[in-house]
ChimeraX commands (.cxc) that place a marker at each C-alpha (Angstrom):
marker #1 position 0.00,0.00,0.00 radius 0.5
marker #1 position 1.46,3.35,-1.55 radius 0.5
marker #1 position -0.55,5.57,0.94 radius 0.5
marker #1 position -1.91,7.05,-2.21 radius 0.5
marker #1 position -5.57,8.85,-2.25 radius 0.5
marker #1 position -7.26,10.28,-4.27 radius 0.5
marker #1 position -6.37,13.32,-3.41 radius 0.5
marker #1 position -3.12,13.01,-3.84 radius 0.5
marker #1 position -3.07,10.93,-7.14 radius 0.5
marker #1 position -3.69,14.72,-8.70 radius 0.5
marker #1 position -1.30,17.03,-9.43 radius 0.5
marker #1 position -1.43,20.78,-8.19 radius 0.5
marker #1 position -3.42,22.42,-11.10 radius 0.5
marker #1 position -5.92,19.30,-12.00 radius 0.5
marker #1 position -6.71,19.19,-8.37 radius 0.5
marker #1 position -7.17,23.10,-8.08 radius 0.5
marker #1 position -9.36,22.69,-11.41 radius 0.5
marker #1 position -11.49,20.26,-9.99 radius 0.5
marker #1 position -12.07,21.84,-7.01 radius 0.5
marker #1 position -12.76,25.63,-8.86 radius 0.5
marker #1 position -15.20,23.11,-11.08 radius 0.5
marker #1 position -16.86,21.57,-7.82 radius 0.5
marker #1 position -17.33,25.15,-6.25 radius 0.5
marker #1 position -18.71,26.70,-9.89 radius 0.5
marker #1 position -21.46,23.62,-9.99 radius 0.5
marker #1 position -22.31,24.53,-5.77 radius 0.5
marker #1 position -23.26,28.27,-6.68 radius 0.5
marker #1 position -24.77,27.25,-9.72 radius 0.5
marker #1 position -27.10,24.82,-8.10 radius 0.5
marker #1 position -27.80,27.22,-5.17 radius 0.5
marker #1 position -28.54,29.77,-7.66 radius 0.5
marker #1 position -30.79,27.89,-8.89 radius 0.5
marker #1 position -32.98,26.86,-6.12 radius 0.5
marker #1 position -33.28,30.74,-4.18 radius 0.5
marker #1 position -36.01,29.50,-2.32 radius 0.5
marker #1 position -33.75,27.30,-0.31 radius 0.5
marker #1 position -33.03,30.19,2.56 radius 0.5
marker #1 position -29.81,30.70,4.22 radius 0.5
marker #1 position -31.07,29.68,7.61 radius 0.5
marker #1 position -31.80,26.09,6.56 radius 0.5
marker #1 position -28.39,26.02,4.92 radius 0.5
marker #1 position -27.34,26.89,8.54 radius 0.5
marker #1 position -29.55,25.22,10.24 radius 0.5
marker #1 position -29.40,22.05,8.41 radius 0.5
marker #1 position -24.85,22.08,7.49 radius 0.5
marker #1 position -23.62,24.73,9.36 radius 0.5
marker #1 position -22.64,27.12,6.18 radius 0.5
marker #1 position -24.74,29.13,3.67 radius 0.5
marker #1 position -24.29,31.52,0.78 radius 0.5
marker #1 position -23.01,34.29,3.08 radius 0.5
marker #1 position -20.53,32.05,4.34 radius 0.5
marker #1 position -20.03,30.68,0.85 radius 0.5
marker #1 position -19.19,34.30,-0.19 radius 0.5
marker #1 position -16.77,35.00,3.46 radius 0.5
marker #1 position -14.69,32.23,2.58 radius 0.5
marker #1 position -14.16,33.58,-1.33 radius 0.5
marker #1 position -12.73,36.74,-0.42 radius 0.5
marker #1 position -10.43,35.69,2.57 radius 0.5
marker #1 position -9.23,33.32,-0.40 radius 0.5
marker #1 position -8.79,36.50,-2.38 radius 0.5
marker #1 position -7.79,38.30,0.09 radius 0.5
marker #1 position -4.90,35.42,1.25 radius 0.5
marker #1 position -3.99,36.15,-2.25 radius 0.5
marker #1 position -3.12,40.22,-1.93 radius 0.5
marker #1 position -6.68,40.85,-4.19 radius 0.5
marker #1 position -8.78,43.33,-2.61 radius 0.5
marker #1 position -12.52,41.89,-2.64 radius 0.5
marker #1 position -15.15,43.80,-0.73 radius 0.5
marker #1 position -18.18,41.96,0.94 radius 0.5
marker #1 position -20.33,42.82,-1.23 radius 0.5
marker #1 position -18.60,41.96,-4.72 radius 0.5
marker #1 position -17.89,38.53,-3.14 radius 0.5
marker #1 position -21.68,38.39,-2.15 radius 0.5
marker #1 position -22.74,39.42,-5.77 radius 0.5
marker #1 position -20.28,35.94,-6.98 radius 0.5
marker #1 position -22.05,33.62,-4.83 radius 0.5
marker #1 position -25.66,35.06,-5.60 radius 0.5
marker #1 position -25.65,36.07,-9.03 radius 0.5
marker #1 position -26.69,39.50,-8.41 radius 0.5
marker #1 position -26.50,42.32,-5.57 radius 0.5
marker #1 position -27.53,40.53,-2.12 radius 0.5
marker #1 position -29.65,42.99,-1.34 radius 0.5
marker #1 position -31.50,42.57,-4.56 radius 0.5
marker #1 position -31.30,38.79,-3.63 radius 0.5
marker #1 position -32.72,39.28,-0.40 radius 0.5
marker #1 position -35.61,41.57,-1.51 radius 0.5
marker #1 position -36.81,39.01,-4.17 radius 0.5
marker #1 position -35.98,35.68,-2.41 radius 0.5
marker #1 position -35.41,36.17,1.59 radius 0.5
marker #1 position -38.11,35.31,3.88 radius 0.5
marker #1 position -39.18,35.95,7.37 radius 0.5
marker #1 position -37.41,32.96,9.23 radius 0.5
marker #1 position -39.96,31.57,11.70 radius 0.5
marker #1 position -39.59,31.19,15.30 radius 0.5
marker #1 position -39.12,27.23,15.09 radius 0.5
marker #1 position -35.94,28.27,12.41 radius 0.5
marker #1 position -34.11,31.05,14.51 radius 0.5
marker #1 position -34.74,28.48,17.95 radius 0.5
marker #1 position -32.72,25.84,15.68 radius 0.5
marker #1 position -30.49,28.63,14.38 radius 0.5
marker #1 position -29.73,30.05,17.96 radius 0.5
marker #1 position -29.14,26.18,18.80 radius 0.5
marker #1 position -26.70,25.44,16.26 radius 0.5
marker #1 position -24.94,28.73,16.75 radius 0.5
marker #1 position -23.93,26.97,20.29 radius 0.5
marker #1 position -22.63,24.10,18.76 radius 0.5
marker #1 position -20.61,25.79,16.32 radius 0.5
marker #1 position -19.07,28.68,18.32 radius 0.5
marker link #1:1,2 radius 0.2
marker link #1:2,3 radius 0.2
marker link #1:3,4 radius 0.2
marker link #1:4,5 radius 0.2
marker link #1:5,6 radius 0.2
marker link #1:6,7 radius 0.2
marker link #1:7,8 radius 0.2
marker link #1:8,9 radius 0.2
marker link #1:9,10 radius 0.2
marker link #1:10,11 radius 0.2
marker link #1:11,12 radius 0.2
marker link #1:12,13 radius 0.2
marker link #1:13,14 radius 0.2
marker link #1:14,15 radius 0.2
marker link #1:15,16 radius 0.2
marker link #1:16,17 radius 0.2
marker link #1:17,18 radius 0.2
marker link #1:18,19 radius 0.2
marker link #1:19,20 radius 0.2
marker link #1:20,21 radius 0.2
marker link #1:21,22 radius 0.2
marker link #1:22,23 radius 0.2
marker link #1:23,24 radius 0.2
marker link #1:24,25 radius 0.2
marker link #1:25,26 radius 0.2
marker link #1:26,27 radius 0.2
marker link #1:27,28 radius 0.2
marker link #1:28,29 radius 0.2
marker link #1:29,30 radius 0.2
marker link #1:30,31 radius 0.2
marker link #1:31,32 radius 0.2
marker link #1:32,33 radius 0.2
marker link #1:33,34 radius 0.2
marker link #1:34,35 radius 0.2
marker link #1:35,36 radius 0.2
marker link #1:36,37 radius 0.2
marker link #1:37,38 radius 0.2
marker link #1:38,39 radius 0.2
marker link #1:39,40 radius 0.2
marker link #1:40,41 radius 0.2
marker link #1:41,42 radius 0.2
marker link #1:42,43 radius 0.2
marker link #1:43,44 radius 0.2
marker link #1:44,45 radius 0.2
marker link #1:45,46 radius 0.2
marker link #1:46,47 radius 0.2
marker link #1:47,48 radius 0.2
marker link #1:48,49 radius 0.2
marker link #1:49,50 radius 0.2
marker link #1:50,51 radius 0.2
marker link #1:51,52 radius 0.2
marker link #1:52,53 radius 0.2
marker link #1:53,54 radius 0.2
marker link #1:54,55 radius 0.2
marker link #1:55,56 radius 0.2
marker link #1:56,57 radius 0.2
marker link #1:57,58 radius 0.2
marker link #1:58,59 radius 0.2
marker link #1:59,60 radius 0.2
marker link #1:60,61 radius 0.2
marker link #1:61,62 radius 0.2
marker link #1:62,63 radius 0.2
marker link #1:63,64 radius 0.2
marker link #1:64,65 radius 0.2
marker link #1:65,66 radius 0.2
marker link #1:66,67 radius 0.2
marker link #1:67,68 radius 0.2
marker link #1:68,69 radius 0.2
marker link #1:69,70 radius 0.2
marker link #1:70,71 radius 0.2
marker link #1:71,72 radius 0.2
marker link #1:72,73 radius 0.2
marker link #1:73,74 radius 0.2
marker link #1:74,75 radius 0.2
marker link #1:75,76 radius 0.2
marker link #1:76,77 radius 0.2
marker link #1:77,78 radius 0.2
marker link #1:78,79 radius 0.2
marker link #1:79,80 radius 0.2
marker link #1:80,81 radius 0.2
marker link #1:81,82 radius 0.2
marker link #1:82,83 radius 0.2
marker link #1:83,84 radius 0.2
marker link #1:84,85 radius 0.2
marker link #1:85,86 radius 0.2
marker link #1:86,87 radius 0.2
marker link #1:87,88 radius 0.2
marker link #1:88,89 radius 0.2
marker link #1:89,90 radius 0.2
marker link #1:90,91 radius 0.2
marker link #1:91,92 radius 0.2
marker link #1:92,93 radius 0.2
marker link #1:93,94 radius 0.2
marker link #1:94,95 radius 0.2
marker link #1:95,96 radius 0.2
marker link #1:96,97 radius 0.2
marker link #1:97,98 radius 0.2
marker link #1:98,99 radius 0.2
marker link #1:99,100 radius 0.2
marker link #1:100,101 radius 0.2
marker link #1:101,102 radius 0.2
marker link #1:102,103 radius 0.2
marker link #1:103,104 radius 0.2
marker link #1:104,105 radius 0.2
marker link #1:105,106 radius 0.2
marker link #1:106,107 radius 0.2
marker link #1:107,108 radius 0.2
view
């Protein structure tokens, strides 16, 4: 046994173009479905668009590019969040924010 995984079959740039492939098919699919809301992302794997969007710009930003919030918002959603939010957010309901205030326990 090599020790070999998957993971470490590929080389450098395959693996980083898988990966940039993986993430391109994630916001594509959660563009597509807006009417999944952010708090049963959270509420259901601990991570959601915002998130989604946090962790693209520290990348950038690990990188010396300088990516505000909001441009790295507008990757993940398609579009301005606000706009997003004021077509697709809801009200969350009490039994969401109670799971929401739950999981923020377990994850902080």
């Amino acid at each position: 046994m090599t020790g070999t995984t998957p993971e470490t079959a590929l080389d450098t740039a395959t693996r980083t173009e898988l990966e940039a492939a993986a993430f391109r098919a994630l916001v594509a699919h959660l563009r597509a479905h807006p009417e999944v809301q952010n708090i049963d992302m959270m509420n259901l794997t601990g991570f959601c668009r915002n998130c989604l969007s946090r962790w693209y710009q520290e990348a950038a930003e690990a990188r010396g590019l300088a990516l505000d919030k909001e441009a790295a918002r507008e990757i993940v959603y398609g579009m301005p969040y606000a706009e997003w939010k004021a077509h697709h957010q809801t009200e969350a309901s009490p039994d969401q924010q109670a799971a929401f205030a739950a999981s923020a326990r377990d994850h902080g």
